[in-house]
C-alpha positions as CSV (number, residue, x, y, z in Angstrom):
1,X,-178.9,-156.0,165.7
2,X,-175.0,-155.8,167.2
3,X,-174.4,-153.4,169.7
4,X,-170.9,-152.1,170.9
5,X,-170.0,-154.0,174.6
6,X,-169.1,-150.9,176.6
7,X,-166.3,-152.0,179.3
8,X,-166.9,-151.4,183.2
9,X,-163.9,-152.9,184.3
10,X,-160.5,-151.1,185.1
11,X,-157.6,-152.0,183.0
12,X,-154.7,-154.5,184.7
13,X,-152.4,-151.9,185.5
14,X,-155.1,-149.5,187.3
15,X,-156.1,-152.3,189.6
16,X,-152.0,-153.0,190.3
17,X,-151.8,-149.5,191.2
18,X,-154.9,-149.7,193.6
19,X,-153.7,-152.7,195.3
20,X,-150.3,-150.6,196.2
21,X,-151.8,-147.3,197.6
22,X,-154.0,-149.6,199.4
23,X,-151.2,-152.0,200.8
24,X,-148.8,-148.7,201.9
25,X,-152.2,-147.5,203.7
26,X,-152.3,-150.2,205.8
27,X,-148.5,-150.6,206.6
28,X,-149.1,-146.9,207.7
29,X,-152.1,-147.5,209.7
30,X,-150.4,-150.3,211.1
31,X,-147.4,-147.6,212.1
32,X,-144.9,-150.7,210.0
33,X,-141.8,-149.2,209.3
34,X,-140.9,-148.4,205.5
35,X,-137.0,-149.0,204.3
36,X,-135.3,-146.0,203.0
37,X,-131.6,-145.4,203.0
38,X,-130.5,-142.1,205.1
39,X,-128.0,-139.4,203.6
40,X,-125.2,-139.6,205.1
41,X,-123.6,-135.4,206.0
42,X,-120.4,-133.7,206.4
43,X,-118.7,-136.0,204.0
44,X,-115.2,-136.0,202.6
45,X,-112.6,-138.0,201.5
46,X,-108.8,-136.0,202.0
47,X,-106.6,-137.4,200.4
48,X,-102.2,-137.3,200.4
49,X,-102.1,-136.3,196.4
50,X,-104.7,-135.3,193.7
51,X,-102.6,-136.2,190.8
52,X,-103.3,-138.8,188.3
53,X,-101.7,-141.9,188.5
54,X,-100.0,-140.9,191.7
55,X,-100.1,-143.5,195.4
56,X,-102.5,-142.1,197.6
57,X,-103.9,-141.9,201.4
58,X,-107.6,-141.6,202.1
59,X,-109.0,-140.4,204.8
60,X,-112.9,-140.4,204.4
61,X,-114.9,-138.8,207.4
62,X,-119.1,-138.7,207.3
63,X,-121.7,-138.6,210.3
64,X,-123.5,-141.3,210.2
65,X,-127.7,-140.8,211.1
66,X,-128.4,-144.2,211.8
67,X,-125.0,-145.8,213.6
68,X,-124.4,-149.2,214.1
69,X,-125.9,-151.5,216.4
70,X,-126.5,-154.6,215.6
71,X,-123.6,-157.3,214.4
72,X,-125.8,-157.2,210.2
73,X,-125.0,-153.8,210.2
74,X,-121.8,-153.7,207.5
75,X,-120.8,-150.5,206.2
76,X,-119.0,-150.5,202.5
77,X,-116.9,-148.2,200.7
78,X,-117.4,-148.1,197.2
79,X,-114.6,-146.8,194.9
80,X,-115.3,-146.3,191.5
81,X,-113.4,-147.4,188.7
82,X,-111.0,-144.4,188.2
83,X,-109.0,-145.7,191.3
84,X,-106.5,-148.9,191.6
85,X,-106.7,-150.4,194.9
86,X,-103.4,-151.9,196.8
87,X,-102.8,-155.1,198.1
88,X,-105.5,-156.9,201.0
89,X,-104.1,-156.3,204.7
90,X,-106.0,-155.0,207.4
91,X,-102.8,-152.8,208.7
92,X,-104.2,-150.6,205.6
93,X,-107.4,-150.2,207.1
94,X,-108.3,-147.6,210.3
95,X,-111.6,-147.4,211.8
96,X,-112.8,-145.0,214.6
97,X,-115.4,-144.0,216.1
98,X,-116.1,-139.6,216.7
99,X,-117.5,-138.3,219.7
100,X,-119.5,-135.6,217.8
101,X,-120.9,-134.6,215.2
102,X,-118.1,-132.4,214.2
103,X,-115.8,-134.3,211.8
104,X,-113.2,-131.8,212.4
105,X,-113.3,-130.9,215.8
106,X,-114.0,-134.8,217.6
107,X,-112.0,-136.8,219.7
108,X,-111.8,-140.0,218.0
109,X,-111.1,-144.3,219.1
110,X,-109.8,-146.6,216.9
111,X,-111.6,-149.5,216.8
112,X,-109.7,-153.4,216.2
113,X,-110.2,-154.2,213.0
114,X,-109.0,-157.8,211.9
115,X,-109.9,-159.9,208.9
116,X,-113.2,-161.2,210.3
117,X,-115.1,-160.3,212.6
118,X,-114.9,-161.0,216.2
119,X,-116.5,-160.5,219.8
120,X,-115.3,-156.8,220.0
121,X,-113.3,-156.7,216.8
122,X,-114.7,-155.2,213.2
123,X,-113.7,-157.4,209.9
124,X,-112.9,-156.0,206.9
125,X,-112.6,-156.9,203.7
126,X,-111.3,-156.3,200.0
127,X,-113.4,-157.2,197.2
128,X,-112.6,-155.3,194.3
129,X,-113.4,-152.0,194.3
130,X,-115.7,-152.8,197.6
131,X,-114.5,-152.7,200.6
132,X,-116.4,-154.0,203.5
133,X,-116.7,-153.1,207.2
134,X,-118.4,-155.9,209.6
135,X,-119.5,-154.9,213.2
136,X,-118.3,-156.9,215.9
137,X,-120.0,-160.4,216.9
138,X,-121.6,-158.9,220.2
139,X,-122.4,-155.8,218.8
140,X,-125.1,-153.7,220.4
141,X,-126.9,-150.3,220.8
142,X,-124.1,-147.7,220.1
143,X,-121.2,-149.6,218.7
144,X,-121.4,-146.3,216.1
145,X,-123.7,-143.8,218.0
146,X,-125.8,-142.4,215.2
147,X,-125.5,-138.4,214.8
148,X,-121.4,-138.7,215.2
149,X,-118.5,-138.9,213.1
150,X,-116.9,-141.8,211.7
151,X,-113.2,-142.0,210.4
152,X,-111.8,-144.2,208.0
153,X,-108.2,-144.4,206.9
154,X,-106.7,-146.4,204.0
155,X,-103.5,-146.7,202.8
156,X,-100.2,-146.0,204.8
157,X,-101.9,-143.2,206.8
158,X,-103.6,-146.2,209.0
159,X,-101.6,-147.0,211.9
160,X,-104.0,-148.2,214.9
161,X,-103.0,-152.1,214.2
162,X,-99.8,-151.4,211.9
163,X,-98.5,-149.6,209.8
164,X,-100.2,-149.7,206.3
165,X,-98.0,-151.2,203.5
166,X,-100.3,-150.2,200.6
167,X,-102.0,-147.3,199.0
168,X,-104.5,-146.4,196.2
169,X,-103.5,-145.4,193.1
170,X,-105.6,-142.4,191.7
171,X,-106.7,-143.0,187.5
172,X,-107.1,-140.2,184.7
173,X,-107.4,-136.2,185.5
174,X,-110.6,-135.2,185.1
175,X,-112.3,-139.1,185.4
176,X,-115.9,-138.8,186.5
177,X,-115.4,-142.6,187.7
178,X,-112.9,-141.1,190.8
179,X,-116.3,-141.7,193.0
180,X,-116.1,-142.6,196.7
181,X,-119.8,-143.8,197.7
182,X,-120.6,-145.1,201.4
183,X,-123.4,-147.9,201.8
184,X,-124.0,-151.1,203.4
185,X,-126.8,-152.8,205.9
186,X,-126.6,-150.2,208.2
187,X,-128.8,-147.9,206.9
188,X,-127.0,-144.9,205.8
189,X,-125.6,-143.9,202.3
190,X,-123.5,-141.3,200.3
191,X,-121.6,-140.4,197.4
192,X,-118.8,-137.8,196.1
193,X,-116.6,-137.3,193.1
194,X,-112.8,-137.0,193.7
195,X,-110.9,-134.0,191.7
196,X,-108.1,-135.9,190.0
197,X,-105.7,-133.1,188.6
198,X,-103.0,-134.0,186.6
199,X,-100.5,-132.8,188.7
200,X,-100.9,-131.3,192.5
201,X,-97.2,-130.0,193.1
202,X,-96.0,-126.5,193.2
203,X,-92.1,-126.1,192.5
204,X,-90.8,-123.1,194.8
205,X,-87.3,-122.4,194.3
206,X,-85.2,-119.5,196.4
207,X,-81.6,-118.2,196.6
208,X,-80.1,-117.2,199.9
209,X,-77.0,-114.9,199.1
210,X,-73.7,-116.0,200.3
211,X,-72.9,-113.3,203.0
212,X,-69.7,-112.5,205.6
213,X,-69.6,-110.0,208.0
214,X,-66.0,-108.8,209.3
215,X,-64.9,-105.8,211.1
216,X,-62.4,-104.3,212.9
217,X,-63.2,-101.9,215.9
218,X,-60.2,-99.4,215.4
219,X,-57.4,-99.0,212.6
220,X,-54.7,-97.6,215.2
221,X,-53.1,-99.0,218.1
222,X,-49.6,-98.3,219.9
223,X,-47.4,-99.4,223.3
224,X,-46.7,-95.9,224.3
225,X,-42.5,-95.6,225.3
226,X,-41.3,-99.3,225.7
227,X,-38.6,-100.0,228.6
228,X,-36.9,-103.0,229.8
229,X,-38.3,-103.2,233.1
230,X,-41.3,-103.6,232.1
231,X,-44.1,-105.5,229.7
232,X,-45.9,-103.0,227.5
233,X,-49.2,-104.0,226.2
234,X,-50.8,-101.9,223.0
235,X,-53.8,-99.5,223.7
236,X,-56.7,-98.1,221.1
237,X,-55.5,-94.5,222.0
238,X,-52.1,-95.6,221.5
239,X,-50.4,-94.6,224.4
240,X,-50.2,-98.2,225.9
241,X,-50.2,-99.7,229.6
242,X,-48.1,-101.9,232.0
243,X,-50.8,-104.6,232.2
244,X,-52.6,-106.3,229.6
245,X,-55.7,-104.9,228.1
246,X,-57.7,-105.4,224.7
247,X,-56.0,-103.4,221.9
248,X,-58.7,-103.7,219.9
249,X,-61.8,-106.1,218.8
250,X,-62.5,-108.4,215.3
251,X,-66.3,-109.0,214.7
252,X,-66.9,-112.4,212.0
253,X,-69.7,-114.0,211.3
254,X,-71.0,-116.0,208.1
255,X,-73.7,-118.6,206.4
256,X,-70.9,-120.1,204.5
257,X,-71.6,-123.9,205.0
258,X,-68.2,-124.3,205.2
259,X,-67.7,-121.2,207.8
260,X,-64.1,-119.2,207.7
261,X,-60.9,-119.0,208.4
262,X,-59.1,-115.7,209.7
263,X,-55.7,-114.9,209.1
264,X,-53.1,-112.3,209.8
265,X,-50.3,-111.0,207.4
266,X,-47.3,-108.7,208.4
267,X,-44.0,-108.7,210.2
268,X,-42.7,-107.7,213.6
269,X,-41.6,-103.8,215.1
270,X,-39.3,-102.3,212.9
271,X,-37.6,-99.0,212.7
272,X,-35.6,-98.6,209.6
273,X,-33.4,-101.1,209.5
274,X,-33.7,-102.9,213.6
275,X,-36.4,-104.9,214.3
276,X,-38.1,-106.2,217.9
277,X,-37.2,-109.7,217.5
278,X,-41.4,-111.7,217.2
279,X,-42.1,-114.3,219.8
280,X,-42.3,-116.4,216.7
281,X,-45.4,-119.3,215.7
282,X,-44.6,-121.1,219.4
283,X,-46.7,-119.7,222.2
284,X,-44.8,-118.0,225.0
285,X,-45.2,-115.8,228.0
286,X,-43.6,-112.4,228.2
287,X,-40.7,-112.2,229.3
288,X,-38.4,-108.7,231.0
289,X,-35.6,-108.0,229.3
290,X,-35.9,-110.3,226.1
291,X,-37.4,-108.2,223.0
292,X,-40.7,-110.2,221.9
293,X,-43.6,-108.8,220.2
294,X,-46.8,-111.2,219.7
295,X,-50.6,-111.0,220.4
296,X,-53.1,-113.6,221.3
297,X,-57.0,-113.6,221.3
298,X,-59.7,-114.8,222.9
299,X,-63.4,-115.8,221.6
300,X,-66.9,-115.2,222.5
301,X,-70.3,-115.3,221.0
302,X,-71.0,-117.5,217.9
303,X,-69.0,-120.2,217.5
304,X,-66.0,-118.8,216.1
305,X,-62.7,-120.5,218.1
306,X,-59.3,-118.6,218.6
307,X,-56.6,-121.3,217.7
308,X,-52.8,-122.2,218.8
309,X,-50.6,-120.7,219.0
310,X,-53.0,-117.7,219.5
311,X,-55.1,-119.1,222.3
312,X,-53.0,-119.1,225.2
313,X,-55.0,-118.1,228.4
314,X,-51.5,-115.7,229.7
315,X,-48.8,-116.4,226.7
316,X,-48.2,-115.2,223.1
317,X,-47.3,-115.9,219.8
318,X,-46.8,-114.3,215.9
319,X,-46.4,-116.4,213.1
320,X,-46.6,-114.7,210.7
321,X,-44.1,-112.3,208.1
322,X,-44.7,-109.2,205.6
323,X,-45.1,-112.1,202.9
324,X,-46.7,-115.2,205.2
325,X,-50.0,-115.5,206.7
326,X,-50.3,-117.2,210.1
327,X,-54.0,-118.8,210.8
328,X,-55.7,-117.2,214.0
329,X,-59.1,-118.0,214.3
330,X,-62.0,-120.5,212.4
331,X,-65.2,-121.8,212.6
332,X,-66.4,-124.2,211.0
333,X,-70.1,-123.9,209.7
334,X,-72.5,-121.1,209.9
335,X,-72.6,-118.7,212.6
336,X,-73.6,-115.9,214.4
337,X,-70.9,-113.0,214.8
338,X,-68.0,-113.8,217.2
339,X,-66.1,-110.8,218.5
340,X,-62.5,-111.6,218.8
341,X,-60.7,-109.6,221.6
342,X,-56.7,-108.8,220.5
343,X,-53.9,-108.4,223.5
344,X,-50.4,-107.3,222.2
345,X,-47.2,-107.7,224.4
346,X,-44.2,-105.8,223.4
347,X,-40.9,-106.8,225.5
348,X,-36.6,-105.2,225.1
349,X,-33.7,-106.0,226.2
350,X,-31.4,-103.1,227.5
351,X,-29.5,-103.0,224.2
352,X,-32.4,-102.9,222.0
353,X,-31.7,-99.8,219.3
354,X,-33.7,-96.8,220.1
355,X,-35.9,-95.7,217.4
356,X,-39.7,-95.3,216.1
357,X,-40.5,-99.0,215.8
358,X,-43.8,-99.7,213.8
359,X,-45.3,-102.1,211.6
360,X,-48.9,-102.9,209.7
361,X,-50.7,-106.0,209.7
362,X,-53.5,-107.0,207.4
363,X,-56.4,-109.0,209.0
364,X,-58.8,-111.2,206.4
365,X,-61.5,-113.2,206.5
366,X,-61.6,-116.8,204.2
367,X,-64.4,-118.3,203.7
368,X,-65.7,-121.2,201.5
369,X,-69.6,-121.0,200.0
């Protein structure tokens, strides 16, 4: 008579199972360490542009739990495939060490960086997408204190042993391979998607109206009763004075790149048909008993000039006629106002005609936009 063989024995993978939760029991017992890789916090990666297929500085920043201690302890970068990296120099590599936790806020030091590792200098390497940090050959306790920041810079953005000569290039819009993921020996580890756009510029465009300001403080001025014995200069209430004063004041001022040019047009005192001889477009002083009529000007604020013959300190001069302008003043950029302060001289001789002598000059204001 057969009877059915009942199994007392646990299948294969039962007993492998046993043999584990038994095993990490003992390691735990023991108080053994067990591996695990530590999340790395506050990480980011900033970098110069977001557009597709654009050049591109990095600068990655993460606080590191574990730090770096022993010379084993290599850090790598990991960029995924969306990005092209430059050309293999260590002037395109920064690293530094924070002195906080706070990535934005810490006072950082560049470490030297070469391309292999040395007593006090970190190697680094290019392998790749992989690139590859290697703690100094005496390393100890603290070369990276855990709990604070750690900066990294690649491209032309690193600067502590050179100026960088390369950057990376950033792939498609949109790529879910624009990953930048921290690992290595030392412990810690991290990972975070770029946001390639395809295209990161804003074009801002603005018009600034051309503009000239020009004025003229009063529209009358006069030499009062003119004598031979004496100078006359013009006055504002027109009754005029024996020693020189301001007539009257011009106010210019512009943000014409090329600035101005101010002119006057009109002839000399005239009463019907006599005329005050003009001093004429070579400065002179005033002189008793020779007729003369000019003006000059002086210049302040801006940086508006009065110029010859028109900026004698104590002469005169009047270039101009009823049909020909005679240049007075310019400046040659933009500028504030300048206020231009006018002195007319009048002079006779004893046989000048008696009469109502008069005449009306134009002022204008040329600029160039």
């Amino acid at each position: 008579m057969n009877k059915t063989k009942n199994s007392f024995f646990p299948s294969t993978w039962l007993i492998k199972t046993t043999i584990f939760v038994m095993v990490l029991n003992l390691l735990l017992l023991w108080g053994l360490p067990i591996a695990q890789a530590v999340t790395i916090s506050s990480f980011s990666d900033s970098l110069t542009r977001l557009q597709a297929s654009t050049l591109a500085d990095h600068e990655i920043k993460f606080v590191t739990p574990s730090g770096v201690g022993a010379s084993t302890a290599t850090i790598t970068i990991t960029f995924g495939s969306a990005f092209t990296l430059g050309t293999v120099d260590t002037r395109n590599f920064d690293l530094a060490a924070g002195n906080s936790n706070n990535c934005v806020s810490a006072s950082f030091t560049d470490k030297t960086v070469a391309t292999s590792s040395a007593s006090s200098v970190w190697g680094v390497g290019q392998s790749g997408q992989i690139v590859t940090f290697t703690p100094p050959t005496n390393a100890t306790t603290g070369e990276l204190v855990a709990g604070n920041c750690i900066r990294i810079r690649i491209g032309a953005n690193a600067v502590f042993g050179g100026q960088g000569v390369s950057e990376i290039t950033n792939g498609t819009a949109g790529s879910s391979n624009a990953t930048v993921t921290i690992g290595g020996v030392f412990g810690d580890s991290g990972s975070l998607l770029v946001p390639l756009i395809t295209s990161d510029q804003v074009s801002i465009s603005a018009t600034v109206v051309p503009s000239i300001s020009f004025s003229i403080s009063t529209s009358t001025i006069g030499f009062g009763t003119l004598t031979a014995a004496n100078a006359r200069f013009a006055t504002g209430d027109t009754l005029g004075s024996n020693t020189e004063v301001s007539a009257h004041t011009l106010l210019a001022g512009t943000n014409a790149a090329s600035g101005y040019l101010l002119y006057v047009l009109g002839g000399t005192l005239t009463s019907a048909s006599n005329t005050i001889a003009s001093i004429g477009g070579t400065m002179a002083s005033s002189t008793l008993g020779s007729e003369q009529f000019g003006f000059r000007m002086t210049a302040a604020t801006g940086n508006g000039s009065v110029i010859s013959p028109y900026n004698g300190a104590t002469s005169y001069a009047f270039g101009s006629t009823a049909t020909t302008t005679s240049q007075f003043a310019t400046d040659a950029g933009p500028t504030a106002n300048t206020t231009y302060t006018a002195y007319y001289v009048a002079n006779i001789a004893a046989l000048t005609k008696a009469g109502n002598y008069s005449t009306t000059l134009t002022y204008t204001a040329v600029t160039s936009f």
